[in-house]
N, C-alpha and C positions, 0 to 999 in steps of 0.2 A: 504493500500500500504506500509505503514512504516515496516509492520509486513513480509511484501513480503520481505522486501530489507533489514530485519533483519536477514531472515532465508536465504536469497541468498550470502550475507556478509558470513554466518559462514559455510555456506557449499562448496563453489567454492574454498575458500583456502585451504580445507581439501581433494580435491578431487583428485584422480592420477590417475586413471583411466575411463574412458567413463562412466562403469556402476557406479562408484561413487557418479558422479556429474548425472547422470540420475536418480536414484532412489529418492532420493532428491525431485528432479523438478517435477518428475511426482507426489508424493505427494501430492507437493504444488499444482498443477495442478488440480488436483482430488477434494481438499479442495475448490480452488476457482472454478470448475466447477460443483461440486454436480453431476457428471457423473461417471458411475461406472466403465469406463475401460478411461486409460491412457496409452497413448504407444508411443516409438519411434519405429520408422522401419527407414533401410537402402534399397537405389535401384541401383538393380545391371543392370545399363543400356543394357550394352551388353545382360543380360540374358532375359532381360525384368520381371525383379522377381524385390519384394517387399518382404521383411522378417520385422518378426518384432522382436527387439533386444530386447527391456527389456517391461513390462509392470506389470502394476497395477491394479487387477480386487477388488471391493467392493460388488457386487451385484451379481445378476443369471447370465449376459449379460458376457464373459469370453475372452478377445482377449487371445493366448495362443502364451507363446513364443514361437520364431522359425517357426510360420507359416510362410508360404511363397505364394504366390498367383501372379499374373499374374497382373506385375503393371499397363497394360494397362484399367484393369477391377475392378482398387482398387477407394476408393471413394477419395484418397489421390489424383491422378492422376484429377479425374475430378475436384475436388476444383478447383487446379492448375489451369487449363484449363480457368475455368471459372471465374477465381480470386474470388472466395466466400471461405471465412474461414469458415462460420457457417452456417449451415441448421437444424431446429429443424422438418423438416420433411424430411426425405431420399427416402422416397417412391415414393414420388413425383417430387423430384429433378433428383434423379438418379435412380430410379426404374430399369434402366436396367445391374445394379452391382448386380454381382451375390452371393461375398463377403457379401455385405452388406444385400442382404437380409439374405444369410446362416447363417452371425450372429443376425439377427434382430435388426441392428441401426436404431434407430429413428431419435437421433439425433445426428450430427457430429461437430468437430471443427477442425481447423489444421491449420498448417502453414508448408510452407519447408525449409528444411534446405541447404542451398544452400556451395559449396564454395565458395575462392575468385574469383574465374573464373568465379563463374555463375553456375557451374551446381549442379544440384538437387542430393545430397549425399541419403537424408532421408528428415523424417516426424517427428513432435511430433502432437501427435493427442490427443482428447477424444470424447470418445461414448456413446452414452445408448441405454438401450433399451425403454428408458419414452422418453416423450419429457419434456425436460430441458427449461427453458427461458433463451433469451440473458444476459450475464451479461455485464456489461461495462467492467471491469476489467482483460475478460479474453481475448483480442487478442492482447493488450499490453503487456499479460503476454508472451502470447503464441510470439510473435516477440522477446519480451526479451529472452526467454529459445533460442529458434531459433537460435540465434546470439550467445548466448554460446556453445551451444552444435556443432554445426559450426566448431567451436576452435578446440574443442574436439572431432570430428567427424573426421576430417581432421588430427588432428595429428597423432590418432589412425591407421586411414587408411595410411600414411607415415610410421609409424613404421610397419606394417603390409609388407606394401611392401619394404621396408629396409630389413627384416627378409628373405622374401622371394630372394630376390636379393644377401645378403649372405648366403642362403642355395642355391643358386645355382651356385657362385663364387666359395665355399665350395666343391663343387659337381663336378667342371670343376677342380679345382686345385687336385684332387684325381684321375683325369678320365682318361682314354687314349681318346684325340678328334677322334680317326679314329673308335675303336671298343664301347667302353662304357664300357671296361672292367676297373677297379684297376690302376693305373700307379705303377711305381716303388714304388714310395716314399706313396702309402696307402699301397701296398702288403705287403711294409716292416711293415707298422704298425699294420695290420693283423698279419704276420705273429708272433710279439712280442707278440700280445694278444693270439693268440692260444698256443705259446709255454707257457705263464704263465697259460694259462689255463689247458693244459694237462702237467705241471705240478703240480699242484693243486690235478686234477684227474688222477695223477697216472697214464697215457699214455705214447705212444709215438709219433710222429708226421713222416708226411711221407712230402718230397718236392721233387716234381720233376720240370726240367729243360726243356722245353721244344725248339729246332731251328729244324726252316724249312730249312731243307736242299735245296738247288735249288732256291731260293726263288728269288735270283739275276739274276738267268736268266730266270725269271717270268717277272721280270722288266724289265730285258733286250728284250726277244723279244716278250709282250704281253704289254709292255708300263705300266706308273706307275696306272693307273688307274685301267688296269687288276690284278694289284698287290695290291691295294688298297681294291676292290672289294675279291679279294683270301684271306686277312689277316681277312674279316670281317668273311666271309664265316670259317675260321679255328675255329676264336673264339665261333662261335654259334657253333663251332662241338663241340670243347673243352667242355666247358658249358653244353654240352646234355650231356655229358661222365660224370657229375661229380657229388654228393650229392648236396643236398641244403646247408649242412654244410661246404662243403670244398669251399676256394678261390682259385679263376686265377687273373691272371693282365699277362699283358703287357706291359715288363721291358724291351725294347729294340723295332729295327724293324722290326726282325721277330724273336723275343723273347719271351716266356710266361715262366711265373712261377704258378705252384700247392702248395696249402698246404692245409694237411687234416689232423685230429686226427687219431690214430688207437686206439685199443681196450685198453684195462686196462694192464698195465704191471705186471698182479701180475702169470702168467701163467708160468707152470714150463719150455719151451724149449723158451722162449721171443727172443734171438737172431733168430732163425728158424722161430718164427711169424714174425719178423719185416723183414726177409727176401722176407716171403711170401707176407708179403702186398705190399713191394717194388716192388716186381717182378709182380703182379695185377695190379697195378695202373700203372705202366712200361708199361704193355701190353696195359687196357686200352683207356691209352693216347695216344700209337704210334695208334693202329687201329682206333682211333677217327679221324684222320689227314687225315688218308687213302682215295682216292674216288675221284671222279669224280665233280668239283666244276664248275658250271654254274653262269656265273658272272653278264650277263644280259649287257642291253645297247650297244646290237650288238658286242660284246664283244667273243671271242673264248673260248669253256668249256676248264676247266684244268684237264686233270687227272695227279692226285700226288698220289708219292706211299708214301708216307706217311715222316713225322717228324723223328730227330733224338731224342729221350724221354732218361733223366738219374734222376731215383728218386731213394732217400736216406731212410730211417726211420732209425731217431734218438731220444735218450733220453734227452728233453729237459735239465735236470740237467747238462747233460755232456759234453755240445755243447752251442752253441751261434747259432743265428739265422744265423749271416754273416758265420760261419762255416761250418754250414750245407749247405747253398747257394751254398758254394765255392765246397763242397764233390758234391751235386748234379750236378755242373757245372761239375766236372772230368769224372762222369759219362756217362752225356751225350756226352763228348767227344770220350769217350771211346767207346761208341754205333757209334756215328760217324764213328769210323775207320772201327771197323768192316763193319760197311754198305757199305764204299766205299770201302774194301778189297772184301766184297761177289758181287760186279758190275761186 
């Protein structure tokens, strides 16, 4: 035991992560159980799975990581059940695991790892495929690892969902909440990394401006809901219209912005391409708006003749992103008038 609580002493303060302080223990595990496989697993309640996180094989008998199996059918689960840590015959006890015969345990040990609450996070286990004799030494050990790994089970799984809770804070503060597109303030940060990008690569970049003309008396006499339901409906047209390379967002409320690369600038008539592409994406974007939008929820269909669209292609070196903005916002003003002088 002294020898246990010498080698737990220098390894617990060196450890910073899970598998740190696990490889360690299972080791020591292995050593005092003369069993050829040593494993923790985690259980994911809701899924009803058992995985198993780290393991230790010495012999033929093999747990492999990352299995995962059906915790109601694992021999971790029946221990539990039946409060028996150790069985040196499996076949007899729990013959009806399918796990255990697939791997051929003979015999078993384990304990749970519980949190402060009580619930069952994981297992630290050991197996064989002989049968083992009891030792005295090993389910004080197996309670002690239990009790650390616990610590460290639980913290793990904390930062794990910390991570996940600021990637999704992360996620919502970029997002527009009504479509799932971009807001302002990513598109701008999009748009900064494509201008250094296609300047890098010797491009030029194209932005267009996009306002739903009418869009107020969408609200007005279809109520905000209808309008709600139209804005989502624009965006997945938007979207269908566009590369997997190029971004949208939605910079206002019934506002979008484009930004896409064009080709390489190194082309002898470049003003006349960048015209051209302007004038495509221009078309594009207005006929993507265009149509007949079914809003659902007993809700009246829309037909919209489409968006007022003003995109720019400019040479990132010569422009500023808020420059280019402001050119494509004059744009689509401009398409504006016209639309409402051809009514």
């Amino acid at each position: 035991m002294d020898q246990i609580l010498s080698l737990l002493s220098d390894t617990i303060p060196k450890a910073q992560t899970l598998e740190q302080l696990t490889r360690p223990l299972l080791t020591l595990l292995s050593q005092v159980t003369g069993m050829e496989s040593t494993y923790l697993t985690t259980i994911d309640n809701d899924a009803g799975e058992q995985r198993v996180e780290f393991a230790r094989n010495v012999g033929d008998m093999v747990i492999p990581e990352g299995l995962v199996v059906p915790w109601a059918d694992t021999l971790c689960k029946r221990a539990l059940d039946e409060n028996r840590m150790y069985s040196d015959n499996v076949a007899e006890c729990w013959g009806d695991s399918d796990a255990a015969a697939a791997l051929g345990i003979k015999t078993y040990v384990s304990a749970p790892i519980r949190s402060k609450e009580g619930e069952v996070l994981g297992t630290v286990c050991a197996a064989s495929s002989d049968r083992v004799p009891r030792s005295a030494e090993v389910e004080p050990l197996l309670n002690l690892m239990s009790g650390l790994l616990a610590y460290s089970l639980e913290r793990e799984r904390m930062v794990e969902q910390l991570q996940v809770a600021n990637a999704e804070l992360t996620r919502l503060a970029l997002s527009d909440p009504l479509t799932g597109l971009s807001n302002r303030r990513a598109i701008l940060n999009d748009a900064a990394r494509l201008f250094a990008l296609a300047q890098r690569e010797k491009k030029f970049v194209l932005i267009g401006v996009i306002d739903l003309d009418g869009f107020k008396l969408i609200n007005d006499t279809h109520g905000h809901l209808a309008g709600d339901q139209f804005l989502c409906g624009v965006s997945v047209q938007l979207q269908n219209a566009l590369r997997a390379s190029d971004v949208i967002g939605r910079t206002g409320g019934d506002e979008f912005i484009v930004i896409a690369l064009g080709t390489p600038s190194g082309q002898d008539d470049l003003a006349k391409d960048m015209s051209h592409a302007a004038e495509l994406l221009q078309d594009r974007l207005s006929k993507a708006t265009v149509g007949r939008y079914e809003l659902g929820h007993g809700l009246d269909d829309i037909d919209y003749a489409g968006a007022s669209v003003g995109v720019v292609a400019v040479m990132p070196g010569s422009t500023t992103v808020d420059e280019a903005t402001k050119l494509a916002d004059r744009e689509m003003y401009r398409v504006k008038q016209l639309r409402k002088a051809q009514r």
